[in-house]
DSSP file (Angstrom, degrees, kcal/mol; ACC not computed):
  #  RESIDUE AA STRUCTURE BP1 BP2  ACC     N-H-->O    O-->H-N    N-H-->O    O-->H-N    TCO  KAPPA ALPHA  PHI   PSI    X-CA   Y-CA   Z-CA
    1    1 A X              0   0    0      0, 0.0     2,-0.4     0, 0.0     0, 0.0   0.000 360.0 360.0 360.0 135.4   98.8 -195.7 -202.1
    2    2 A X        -     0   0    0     95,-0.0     2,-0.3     2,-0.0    66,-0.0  -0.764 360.0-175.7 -97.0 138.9   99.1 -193.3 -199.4
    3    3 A X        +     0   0    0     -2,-0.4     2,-0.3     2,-0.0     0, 0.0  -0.975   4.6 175.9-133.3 152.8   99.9 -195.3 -195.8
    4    4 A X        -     0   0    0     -2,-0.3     2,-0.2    89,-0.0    93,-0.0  -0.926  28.8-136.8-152.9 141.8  100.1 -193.4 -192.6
    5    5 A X    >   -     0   0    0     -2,-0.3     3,-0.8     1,-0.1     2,-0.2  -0.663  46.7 -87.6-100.7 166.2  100.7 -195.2 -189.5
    6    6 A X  T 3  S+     0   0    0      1,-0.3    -1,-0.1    -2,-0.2    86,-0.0  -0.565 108.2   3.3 -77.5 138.5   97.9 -193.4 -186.5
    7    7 A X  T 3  S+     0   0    0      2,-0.2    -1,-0.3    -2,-0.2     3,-0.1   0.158  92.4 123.0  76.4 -10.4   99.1 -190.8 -184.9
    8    8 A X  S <  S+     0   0    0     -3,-0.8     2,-0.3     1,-0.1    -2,-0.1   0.503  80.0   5.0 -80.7  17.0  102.3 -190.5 -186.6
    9    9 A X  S    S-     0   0    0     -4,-0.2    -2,-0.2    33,-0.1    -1,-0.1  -0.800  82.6 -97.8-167.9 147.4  102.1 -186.8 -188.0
   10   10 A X        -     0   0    0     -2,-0.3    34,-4.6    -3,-0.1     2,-0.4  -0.084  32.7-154.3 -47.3 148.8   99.4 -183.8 -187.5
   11   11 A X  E     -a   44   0A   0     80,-0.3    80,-1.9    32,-0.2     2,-0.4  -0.971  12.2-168.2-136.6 123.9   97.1 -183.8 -190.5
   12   12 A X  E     -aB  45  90A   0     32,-2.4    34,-0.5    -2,-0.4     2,-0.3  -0.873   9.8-154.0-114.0 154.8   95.4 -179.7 -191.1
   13   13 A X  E     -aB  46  89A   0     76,-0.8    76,-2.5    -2,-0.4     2,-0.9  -0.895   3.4-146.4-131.1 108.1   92.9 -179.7 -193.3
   14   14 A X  E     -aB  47  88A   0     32,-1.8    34,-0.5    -2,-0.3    74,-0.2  -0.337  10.4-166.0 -65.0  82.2   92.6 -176.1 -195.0
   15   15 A X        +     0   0    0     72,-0.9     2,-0.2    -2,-0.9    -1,-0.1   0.690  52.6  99.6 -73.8   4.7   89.1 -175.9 -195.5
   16   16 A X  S    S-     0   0    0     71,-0.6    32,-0.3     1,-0.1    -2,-0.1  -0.692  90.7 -88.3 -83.9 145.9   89.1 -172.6 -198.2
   17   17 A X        -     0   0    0     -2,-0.2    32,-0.2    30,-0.1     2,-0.1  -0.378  50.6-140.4 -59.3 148.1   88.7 -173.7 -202.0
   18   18 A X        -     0   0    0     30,-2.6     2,-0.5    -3,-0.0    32,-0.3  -0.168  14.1-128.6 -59.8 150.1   92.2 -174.5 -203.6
   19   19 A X    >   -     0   0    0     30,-0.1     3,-0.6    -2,-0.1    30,-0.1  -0.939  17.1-147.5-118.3 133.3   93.5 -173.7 -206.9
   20   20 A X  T 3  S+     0   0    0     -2,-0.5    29,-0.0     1,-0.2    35,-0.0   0.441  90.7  78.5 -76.3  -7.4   94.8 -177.4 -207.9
   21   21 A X  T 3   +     0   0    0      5,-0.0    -1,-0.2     2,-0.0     5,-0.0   0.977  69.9 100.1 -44.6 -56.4   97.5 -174.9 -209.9
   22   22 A X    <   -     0   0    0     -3,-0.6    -4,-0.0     4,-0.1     0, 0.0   0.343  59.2-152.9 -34.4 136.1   99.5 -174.1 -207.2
   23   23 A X        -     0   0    0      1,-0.0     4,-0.4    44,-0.0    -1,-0.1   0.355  43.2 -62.5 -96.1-129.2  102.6 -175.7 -206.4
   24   24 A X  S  > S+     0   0    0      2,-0.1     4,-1.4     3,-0.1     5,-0.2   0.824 131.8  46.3 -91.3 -28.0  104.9 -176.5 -203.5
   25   25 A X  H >> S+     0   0    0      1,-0.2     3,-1.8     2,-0.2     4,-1.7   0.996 109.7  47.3 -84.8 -58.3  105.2 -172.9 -203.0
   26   26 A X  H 34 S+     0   0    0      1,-0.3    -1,-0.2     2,-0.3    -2,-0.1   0.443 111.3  49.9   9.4 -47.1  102.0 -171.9 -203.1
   27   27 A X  H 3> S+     0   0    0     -4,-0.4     4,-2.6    -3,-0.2    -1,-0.3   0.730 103.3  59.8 -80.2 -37.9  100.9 -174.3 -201.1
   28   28 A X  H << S+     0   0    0     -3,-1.8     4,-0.5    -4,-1.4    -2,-0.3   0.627 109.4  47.4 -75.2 -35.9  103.6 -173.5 -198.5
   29   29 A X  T  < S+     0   0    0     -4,-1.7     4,-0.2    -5,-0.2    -1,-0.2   0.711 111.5  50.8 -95.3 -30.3  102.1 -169.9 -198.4
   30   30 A X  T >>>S+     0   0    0     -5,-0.3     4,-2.8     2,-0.2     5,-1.1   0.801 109.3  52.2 -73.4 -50.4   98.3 -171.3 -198.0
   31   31 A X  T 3<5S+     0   0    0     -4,-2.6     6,-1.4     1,-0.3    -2,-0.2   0.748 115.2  37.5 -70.8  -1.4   99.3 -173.3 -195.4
   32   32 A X  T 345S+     0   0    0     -4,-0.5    -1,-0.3     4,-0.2    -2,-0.2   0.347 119.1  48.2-108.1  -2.4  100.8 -170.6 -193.6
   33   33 A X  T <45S+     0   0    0     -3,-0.9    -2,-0.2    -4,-0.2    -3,-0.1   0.714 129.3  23.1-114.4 -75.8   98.1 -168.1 -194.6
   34   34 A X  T  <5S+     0   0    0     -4,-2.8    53,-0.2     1,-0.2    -3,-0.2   0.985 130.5  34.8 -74.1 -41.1   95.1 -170.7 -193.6
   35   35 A X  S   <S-     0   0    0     -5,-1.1    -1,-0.2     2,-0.2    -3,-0.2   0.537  95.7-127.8 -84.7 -12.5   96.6 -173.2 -191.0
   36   36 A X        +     0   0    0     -6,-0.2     2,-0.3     1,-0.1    -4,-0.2   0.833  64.7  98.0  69.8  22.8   98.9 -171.0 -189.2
   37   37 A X  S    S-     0   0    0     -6,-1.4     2,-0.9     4,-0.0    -2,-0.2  -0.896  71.7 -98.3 175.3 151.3  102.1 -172.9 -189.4
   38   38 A X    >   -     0   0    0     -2,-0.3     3,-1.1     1,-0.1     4,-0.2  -0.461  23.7-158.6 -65.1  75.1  105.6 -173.8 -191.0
   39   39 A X  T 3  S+     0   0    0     -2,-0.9     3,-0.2     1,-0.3    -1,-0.1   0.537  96.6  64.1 -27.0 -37.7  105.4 -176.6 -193.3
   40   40 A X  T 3  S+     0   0    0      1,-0.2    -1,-0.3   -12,-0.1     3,-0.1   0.216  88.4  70.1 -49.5   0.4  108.6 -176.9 -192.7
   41   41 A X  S <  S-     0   0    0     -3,-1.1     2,-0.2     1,-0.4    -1,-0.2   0.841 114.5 -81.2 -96.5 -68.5  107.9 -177.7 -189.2
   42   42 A X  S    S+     0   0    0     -3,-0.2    -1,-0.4    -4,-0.2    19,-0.1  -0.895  76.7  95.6 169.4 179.2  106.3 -181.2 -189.6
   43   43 A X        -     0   0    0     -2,-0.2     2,-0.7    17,-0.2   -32,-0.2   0.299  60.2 -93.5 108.7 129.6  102.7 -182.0 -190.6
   44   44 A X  E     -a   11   0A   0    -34,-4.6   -32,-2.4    15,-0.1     2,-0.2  -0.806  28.0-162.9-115.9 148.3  100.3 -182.9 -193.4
   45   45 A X  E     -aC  12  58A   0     13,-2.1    13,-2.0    -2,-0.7     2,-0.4  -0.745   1.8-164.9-114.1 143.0   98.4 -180.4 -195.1
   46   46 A X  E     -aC  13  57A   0    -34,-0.5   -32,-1.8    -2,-0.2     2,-0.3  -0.879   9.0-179.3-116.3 149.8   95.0 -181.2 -197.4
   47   47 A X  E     -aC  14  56A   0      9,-1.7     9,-1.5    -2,-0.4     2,-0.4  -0.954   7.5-164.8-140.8 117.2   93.9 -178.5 -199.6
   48   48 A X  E     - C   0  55A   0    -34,-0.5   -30,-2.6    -2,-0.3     7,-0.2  -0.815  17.0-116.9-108.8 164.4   90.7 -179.1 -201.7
   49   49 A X    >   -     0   0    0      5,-3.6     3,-0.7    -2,-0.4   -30,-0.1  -0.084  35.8 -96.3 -74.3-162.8   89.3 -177.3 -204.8
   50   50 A X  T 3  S+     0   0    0    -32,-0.3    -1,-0.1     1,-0.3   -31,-0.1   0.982 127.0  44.3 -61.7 -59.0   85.7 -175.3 -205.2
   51   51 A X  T 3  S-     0   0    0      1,-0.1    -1,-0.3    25,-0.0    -2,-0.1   0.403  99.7-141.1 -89.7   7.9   84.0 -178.4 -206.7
   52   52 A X  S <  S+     0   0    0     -3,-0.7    25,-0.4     2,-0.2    -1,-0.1   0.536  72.0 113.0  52.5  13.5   85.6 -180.7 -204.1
   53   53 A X  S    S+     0   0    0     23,-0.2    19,-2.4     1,-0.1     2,-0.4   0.404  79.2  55.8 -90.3   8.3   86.3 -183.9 -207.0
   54   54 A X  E     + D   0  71A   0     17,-0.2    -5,-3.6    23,-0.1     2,-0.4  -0.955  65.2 172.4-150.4 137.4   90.3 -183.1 -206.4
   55   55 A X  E     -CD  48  70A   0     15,-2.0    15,-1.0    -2,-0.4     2,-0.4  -0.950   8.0-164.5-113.9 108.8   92.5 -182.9 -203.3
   56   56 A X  E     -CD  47  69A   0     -9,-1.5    -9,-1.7    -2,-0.4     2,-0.4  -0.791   7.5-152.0-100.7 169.1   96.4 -182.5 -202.4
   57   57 A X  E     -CD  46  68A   0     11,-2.3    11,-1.3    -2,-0.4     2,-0.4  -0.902   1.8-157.1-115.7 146.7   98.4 -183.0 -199.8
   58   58 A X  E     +CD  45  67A   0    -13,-2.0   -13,-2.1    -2,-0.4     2,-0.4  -0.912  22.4 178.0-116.0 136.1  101.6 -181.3 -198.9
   59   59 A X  E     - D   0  66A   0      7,-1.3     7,-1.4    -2,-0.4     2,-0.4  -0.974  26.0-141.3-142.0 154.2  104.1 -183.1 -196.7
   60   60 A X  E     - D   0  65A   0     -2,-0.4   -17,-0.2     5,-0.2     5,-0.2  -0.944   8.6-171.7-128.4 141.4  107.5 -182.6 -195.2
   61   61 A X        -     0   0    0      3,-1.7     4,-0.1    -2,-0.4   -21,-0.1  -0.098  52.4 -96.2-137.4  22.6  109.3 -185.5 -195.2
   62   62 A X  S    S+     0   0    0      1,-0.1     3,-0.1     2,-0.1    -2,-0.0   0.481 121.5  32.1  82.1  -3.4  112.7 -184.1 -192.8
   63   63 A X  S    S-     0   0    0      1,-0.9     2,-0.3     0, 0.0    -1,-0.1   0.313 126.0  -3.1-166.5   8.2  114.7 -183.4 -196.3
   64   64 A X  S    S-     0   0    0      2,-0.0    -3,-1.7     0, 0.0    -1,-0.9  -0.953  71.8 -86.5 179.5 163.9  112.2 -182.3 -199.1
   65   65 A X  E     -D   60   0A   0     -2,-0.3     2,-0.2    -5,-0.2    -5,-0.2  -0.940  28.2-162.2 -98.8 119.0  108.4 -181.7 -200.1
   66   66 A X  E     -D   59   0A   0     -7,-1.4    -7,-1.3    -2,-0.5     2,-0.4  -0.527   5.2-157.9-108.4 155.7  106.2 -183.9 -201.3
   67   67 A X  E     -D   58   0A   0     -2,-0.2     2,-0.6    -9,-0.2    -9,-0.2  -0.930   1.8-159.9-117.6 155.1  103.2 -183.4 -202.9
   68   68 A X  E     -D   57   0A   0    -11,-1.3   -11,-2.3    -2,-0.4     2,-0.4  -0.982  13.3-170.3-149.4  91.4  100.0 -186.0 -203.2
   69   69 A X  E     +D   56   0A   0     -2,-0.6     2,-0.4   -13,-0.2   -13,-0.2  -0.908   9.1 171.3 -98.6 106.0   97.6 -185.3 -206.0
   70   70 A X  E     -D   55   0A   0    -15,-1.0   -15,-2.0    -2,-0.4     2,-0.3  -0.970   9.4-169.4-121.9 134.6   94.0 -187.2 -206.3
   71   71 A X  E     -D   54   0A   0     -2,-0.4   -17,-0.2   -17,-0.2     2,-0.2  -0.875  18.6-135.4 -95.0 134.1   90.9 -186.6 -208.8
   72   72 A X        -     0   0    0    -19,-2.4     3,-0.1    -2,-0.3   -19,-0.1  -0.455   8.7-161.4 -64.1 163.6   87.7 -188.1 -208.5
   73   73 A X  S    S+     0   0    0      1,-0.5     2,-0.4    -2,-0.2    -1,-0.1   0.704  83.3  13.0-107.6 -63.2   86.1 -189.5 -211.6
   74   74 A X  S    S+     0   0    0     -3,-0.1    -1,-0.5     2,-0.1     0, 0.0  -0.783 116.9   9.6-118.0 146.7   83.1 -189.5 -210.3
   75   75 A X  S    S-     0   0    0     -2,-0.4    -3,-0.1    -3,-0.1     2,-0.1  -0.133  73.5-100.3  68.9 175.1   81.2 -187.8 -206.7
   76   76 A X        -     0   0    0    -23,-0.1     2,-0.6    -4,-0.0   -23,-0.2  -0.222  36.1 -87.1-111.5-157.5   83.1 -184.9 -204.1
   77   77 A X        -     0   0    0    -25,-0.4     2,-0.7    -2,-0.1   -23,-0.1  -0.808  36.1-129.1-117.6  91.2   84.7 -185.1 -201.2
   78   78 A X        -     0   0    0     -2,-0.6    27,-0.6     1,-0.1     2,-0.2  -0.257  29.5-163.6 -54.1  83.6   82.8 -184.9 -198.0
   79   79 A X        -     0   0    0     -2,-0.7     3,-0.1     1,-0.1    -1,-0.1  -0.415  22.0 -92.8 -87.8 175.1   83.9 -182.4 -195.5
   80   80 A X        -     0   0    0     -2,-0.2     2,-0.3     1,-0.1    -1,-0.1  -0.073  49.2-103.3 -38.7 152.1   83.6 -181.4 -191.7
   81   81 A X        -     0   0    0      0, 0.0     2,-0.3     0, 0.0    -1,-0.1  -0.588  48.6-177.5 -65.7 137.6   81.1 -179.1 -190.9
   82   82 A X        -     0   0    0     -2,-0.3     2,-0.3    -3,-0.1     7,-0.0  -0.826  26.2-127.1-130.4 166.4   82.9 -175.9 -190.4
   83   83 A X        -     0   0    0     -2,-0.3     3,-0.1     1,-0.0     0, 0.0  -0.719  38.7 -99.3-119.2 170.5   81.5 -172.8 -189.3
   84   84 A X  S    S+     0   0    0     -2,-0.3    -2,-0.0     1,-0.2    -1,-0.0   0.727 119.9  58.3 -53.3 -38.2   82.4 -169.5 -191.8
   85   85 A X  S    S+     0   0    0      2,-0.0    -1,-0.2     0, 0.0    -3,-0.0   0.938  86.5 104.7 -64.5 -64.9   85.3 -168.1 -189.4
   86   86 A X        +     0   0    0      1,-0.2     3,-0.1    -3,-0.1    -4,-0.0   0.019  40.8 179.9 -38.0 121.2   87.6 -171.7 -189.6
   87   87 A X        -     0   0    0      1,-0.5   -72,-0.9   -53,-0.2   -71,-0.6   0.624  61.2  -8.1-104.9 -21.1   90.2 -171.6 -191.6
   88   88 A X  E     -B   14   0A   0    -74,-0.2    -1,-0.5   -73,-0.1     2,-0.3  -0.940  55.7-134.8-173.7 160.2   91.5 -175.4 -191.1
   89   89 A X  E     -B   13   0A   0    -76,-2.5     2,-1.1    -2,-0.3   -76,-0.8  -0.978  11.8-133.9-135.7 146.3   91.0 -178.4 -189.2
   90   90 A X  E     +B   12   0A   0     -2,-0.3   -78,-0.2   -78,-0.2     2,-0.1  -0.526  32.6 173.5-103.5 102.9   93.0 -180.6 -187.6
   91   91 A X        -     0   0    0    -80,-1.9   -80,-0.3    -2,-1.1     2,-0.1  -0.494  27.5-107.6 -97.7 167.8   92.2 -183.9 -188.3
   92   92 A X     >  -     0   0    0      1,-0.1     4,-1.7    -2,-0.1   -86,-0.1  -0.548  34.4-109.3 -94.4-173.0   93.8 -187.6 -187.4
   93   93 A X  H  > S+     0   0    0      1,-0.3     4,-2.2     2,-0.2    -1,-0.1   0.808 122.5  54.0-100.3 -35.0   95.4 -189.8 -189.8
   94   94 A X  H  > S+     0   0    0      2,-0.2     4,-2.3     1,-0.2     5,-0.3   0.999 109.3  52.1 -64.4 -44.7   92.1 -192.4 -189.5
   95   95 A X  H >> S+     0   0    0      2,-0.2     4,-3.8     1,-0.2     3,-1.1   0.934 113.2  43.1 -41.6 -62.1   89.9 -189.1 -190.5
   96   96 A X  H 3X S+     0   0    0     -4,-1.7     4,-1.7     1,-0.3     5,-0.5   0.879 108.9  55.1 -43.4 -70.6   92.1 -188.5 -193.5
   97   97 A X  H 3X S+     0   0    0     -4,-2.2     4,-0.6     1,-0.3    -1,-0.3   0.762 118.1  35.2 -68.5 -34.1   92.1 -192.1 -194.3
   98   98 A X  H XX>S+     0   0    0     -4,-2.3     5,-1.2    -3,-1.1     3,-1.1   0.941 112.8  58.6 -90.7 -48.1   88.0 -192.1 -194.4
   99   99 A X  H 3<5S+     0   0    0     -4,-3.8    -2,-0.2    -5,-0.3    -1,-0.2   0.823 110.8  42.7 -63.5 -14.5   87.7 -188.4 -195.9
  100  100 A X  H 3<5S+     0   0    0     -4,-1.7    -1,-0.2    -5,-0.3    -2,-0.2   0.570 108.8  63.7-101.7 -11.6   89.9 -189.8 -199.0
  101  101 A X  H <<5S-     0   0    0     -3,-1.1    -2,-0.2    -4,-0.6    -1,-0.2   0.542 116.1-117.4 -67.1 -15.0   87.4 -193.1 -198.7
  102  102 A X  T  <5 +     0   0    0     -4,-0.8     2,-0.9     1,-0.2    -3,-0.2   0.775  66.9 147.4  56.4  30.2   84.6 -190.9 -199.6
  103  103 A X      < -     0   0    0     -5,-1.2    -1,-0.2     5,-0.0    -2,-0.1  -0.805  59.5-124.4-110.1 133.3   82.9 -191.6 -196.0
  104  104 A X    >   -     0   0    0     -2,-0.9     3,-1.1     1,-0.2   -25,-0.1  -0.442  20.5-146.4 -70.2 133.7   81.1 -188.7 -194.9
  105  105 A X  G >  S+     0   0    0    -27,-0.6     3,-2.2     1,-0.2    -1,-0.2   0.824  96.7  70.1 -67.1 -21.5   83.3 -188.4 -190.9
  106  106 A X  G 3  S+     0   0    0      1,-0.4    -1,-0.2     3,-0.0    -2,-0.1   0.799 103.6  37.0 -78.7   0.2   79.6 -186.9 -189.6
  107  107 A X  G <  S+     0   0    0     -3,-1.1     2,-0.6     1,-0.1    -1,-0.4   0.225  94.5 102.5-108.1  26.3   78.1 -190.4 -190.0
  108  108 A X    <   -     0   0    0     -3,-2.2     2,-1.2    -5,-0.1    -1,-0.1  -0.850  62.5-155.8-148.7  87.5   81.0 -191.9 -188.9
  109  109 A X        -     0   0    0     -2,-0.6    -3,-0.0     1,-0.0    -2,-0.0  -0.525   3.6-151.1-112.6 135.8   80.7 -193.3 -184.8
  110  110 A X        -     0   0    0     -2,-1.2     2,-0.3     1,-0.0     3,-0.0  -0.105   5.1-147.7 -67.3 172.9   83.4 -193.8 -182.6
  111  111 A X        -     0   0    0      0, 0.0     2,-0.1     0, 0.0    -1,-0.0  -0.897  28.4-113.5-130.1 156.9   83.1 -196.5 -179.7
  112  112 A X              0   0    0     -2,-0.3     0, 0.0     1,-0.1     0, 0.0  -0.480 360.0 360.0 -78.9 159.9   85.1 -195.6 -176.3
  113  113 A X              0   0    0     -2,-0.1    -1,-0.1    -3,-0.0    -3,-0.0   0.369 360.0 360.0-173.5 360.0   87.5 -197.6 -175.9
């Protein structure tokens, strides 16, 4: 189980297909390629594949990298609309928490509060 308290770290979401080979370096080089910025910096990064059934996450955790691997068995993973130019989006820790829920974010309405 992944737990993230709100608001406690930036979440990019890399919105070009993945290859689920890649490793910590690899990843470190996407996220600096698509997101613009130094894993090493702070932050958690999602990468999904083509067919959208598998996601990770890359995290810096102040003394090492960790990585966060989920498949789907069955169905994708619904992301934002992006337009063709976006290379990642910065989402918060509740988005995350629904986009790995399989709840689509565009049906998804906030209340002021």
């Amino acid at each position: 189980m992944l737990a993230l308290a709100p608001g406690a770290t930036a979440v990019y979401l890399c919105v070009g297909a993945t290859d689920m080979r890649k490793g910590f370096d690899g990843l470190m080089r996407l996220a600096a390629e698509q997101a613009a910025r130094d894993v090493l910096q702070g932050g958690l990064f999602v990468f999904v594949n083509r067919r959208r059934d598998r996601v990770k996450l890359l995290w810096w955790d102040a003394d090492g990298l960790a990585i966060w691997y989920k498949r789907l068995e069955v169905g994708t993973f619904e992301l934002p609309a992006v337009n063709e130019e976006t290379n990642h989006v910065v989402l918060t820790t509740a988005d995350l928490a629904l986009l790995l829920a399989g709840i689509d974010l565009a049906s998804v309405r906030r209340r002021k509060r």
